[in-house]
C-alpha positions as CSV (number, residue, x, y, z in Angstrom):
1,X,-12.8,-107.2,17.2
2,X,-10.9,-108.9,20.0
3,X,-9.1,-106.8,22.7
4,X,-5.5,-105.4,22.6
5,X,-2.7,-107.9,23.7
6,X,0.0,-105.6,22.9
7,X,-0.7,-102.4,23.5
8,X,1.3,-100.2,26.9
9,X,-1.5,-100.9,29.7
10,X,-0.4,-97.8,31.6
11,X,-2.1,-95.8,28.1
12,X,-5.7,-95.0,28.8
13,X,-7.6,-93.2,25.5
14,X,-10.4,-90.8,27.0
15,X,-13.6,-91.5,24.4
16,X,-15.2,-88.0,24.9
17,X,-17.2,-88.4,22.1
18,X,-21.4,-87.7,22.3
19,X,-21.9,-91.0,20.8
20,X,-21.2,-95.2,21.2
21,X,-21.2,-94.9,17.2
22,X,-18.3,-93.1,17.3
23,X,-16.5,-94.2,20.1
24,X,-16.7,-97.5,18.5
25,X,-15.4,-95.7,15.1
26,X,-12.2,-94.7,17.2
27,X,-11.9,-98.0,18.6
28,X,-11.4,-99.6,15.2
29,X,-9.2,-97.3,14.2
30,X,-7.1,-97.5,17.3
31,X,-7.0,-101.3,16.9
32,X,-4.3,-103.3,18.9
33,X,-2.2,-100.3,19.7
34,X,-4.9,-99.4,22.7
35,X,-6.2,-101.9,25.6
36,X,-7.5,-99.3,28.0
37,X,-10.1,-97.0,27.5
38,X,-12.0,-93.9,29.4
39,X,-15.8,-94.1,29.1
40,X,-16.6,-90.2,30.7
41,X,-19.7,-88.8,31.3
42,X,-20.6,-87.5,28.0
43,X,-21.2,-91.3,27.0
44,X,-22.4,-92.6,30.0
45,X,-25.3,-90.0,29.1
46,X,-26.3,-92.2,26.3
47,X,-25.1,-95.6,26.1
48,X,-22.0,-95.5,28.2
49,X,-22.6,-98.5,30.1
50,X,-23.3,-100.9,27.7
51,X,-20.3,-99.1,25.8
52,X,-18.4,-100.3,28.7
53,X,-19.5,-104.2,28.8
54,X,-19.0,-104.6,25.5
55,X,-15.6,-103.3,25.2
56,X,-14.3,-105.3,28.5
57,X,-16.4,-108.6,26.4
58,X,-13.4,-107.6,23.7
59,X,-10.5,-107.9,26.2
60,X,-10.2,-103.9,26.6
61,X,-10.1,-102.5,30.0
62,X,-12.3,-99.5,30.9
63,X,-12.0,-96.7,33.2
64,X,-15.3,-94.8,34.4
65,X,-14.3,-91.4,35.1
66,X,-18.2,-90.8,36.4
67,X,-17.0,-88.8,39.2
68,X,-19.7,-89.5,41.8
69,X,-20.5,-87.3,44.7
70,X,-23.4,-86.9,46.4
71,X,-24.1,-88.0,50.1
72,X,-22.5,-91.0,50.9
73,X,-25.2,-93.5,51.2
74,X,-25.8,-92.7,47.5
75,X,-21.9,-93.0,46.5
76,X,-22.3,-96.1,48.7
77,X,-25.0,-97.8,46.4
78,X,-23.8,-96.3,43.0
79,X,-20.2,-97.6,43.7
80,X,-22.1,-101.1,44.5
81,X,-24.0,-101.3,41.5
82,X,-21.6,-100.2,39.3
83,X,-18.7,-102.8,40.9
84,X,-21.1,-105.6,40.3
85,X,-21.4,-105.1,36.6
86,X,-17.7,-106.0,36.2
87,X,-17.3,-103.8,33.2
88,X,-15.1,-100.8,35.3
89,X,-11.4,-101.3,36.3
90,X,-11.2,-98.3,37.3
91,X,-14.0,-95.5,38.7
92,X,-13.4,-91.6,39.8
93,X,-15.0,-90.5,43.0
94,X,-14.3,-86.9,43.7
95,X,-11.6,-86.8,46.5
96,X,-13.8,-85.5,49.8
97,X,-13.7,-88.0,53.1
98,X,-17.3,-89.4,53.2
99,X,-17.4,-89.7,49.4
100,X,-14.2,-91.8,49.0
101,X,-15.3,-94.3,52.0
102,X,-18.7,-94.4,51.1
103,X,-17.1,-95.7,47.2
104,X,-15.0,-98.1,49.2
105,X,-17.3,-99.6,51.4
106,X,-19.9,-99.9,48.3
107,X,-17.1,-101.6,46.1
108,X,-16.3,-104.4,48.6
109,X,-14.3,-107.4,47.4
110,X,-15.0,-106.9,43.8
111,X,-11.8,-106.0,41.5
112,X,-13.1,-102.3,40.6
113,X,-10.2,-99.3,41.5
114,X,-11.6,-96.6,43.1
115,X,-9.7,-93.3,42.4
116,X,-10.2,-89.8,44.4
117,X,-10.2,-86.5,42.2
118,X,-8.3,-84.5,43.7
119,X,-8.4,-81.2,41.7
120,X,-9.4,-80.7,38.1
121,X,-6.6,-80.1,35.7
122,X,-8.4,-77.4,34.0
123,X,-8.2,-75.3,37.5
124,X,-5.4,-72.9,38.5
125,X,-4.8,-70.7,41.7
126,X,-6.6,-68.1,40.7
127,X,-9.5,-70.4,40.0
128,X,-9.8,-71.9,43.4
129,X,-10.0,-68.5,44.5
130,X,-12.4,-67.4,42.7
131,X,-14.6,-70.2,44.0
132,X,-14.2,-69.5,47.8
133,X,-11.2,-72.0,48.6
134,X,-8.5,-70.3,50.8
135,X,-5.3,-72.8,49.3
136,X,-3.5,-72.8,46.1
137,X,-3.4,-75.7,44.0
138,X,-0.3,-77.7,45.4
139,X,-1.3,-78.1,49.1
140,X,-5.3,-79.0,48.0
141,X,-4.3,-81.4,46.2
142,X,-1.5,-82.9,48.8
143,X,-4.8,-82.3,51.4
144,X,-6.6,-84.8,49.1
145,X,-4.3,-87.1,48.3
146,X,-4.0,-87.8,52.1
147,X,-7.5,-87.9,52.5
148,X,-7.6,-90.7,49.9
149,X,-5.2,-92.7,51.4
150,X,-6.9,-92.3,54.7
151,X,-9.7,-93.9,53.2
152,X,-8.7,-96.7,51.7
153,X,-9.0,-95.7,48.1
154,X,-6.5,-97.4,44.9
155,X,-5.3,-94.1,44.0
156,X,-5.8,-90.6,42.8
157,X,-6.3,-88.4,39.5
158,X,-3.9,-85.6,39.6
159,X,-1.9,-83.2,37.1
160,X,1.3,-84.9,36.0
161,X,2.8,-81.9,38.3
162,X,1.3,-83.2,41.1
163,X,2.1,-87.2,40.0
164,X,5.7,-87.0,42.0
165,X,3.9,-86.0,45.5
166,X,0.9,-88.3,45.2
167,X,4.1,-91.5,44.2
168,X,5.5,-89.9,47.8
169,X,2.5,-89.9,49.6
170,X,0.9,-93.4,48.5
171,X,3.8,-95.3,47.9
172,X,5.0,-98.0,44.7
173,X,1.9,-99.8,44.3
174,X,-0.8,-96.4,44.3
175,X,-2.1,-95.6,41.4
176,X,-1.4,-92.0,40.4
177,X,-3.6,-91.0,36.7
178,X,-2.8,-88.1,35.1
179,X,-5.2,-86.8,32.3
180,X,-3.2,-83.2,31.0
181,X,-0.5,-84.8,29.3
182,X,-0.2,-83.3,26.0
183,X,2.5,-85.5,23.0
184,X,5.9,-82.9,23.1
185,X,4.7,-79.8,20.9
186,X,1.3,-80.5,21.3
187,X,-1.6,-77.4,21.9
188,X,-2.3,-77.5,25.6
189,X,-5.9,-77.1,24.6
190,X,-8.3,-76.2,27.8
191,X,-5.9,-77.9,30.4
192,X,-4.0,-75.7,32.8
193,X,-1.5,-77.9,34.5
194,X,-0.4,-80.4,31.6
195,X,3.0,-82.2,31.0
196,X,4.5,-84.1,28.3
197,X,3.9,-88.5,28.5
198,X,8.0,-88.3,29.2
199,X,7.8,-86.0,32.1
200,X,4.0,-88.0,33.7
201,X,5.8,-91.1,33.8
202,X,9.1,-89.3,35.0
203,X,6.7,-88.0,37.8
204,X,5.8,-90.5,39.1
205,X,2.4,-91.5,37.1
206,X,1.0,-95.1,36.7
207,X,-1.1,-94.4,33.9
208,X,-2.0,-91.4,31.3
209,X,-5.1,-90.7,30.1
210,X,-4.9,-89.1,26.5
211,X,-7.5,-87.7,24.1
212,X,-8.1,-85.2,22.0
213,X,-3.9,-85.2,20.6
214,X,-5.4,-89.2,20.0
215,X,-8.7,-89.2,19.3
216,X,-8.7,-85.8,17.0
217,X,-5.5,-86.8,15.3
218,X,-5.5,-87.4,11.5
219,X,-4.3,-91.4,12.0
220,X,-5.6,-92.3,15.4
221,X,-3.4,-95.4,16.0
222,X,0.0,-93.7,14.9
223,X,-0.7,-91.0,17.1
224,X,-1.5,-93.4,19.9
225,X,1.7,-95.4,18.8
226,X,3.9,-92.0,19.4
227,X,2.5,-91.4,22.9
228,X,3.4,-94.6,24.1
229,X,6.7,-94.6,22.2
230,X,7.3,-91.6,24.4
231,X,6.0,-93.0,27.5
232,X,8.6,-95.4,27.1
233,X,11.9,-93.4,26.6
């Protein structure tokens, strides 16, 4: 199987599947209308990484939405080893000042993205309450976004609500990916901030990342077909 040549770049299919078997099942299905593809950590608990260098050997690009954080010698090293293998174009580091330049600094020259979370889409107000933060949503994420840019990162993850402040704040060339975007009609499943591919890209988003309205759809590749046909209106 040879990579996608045709497929919108700015569509990224999240493979959040527990094994390589069938993330390479939905791959063939998917065939040319998909070149990017999300390798979370559910794979990268098996076989993700050789997931990964195999489909970048096929012409696909791959984002490694790892999230590290830990101290940031360790993010340091991790983000090192990881750029060196060449098989992540983009990689998630979660959004906190010593994580993001310790990712950075590890990276170097090579060609990986490094992306801050800022906050889960699956979160609300009322959740960052309940775990001890004194902000709402909004002015976190803006907190982070900052904080991202600050330290030298590519670009953020964010809710497709929050895609138009992160396009202020970073300016034309950041990269602003939006996981929560649900096809028009679609069940909003277990996110709590999502938007419709139309309204993401209206926002100000560089790149959605789609899965279960792909991945758990009847015809994979038509379903893939209509997001980006929608991302494009």
């Amino acid at each position: 199987m040879t990579g996608a040549t045709t497929a919108d770049g700015r569509l990224i299919v999240a493979l959040d599947v527990p094994t390589r078997g069938e993330a390479e099942a939905l791959v063939g299905r998917i065939g040319d209308a998909v070149s990017f593809y999300k390798v979370g950590l559910q794979l990268f608990a098996t076989d993700g990484m050789a997931l990964a260098r195999d489909l970048k050997a096929r012409g696909h690009a791959v984002f490694a939405d790892w999230k590290l954080h830990d101290i940031g010698a360790t993010v340091e090293k991790a983000a090192a080893a990881l750029a060196a293998t060449g098989a992540c174009d983009f990689l998630t580091v979660h959004a906190q000042p010593q994580v993001l330049g310790a990712a950075v600094k590890g990276r170097g020259g090579a060609p990986t993205r490094i992306l801050g979370v800022t906050v889960l889409t699956s979160l609300s107000d009322a959740d960052l309450a309940e775990i001890g933060y004194a902000t709402g949503v909004r002015d976190l994420v803006e907190r982070r976004i900052r904080q991202a840019i600050d330290a030298g990162a590519d670009g953020v993850i964010a809710s497709p609500h929050q895609a138009a402040l992160a396009r202020k704040l970073g300016g034309p060339d950041f990269l602003v990916v939006t996981p929560g975007v649900r096809p028009a009609g679609g069940s909003l499943d277990d996110q709590a901030r999502a938007a419709t591919p139309r309204d993401a890209i209206a926002n100000g988003a560089s790149h959605l990342v789609v899965g279960r309205p792909i991945t758990a759809a009847a015809d994979p590749r038509a379903a893939a077909l209509a997001i980006a046909a929608e991302m494009a209106v």
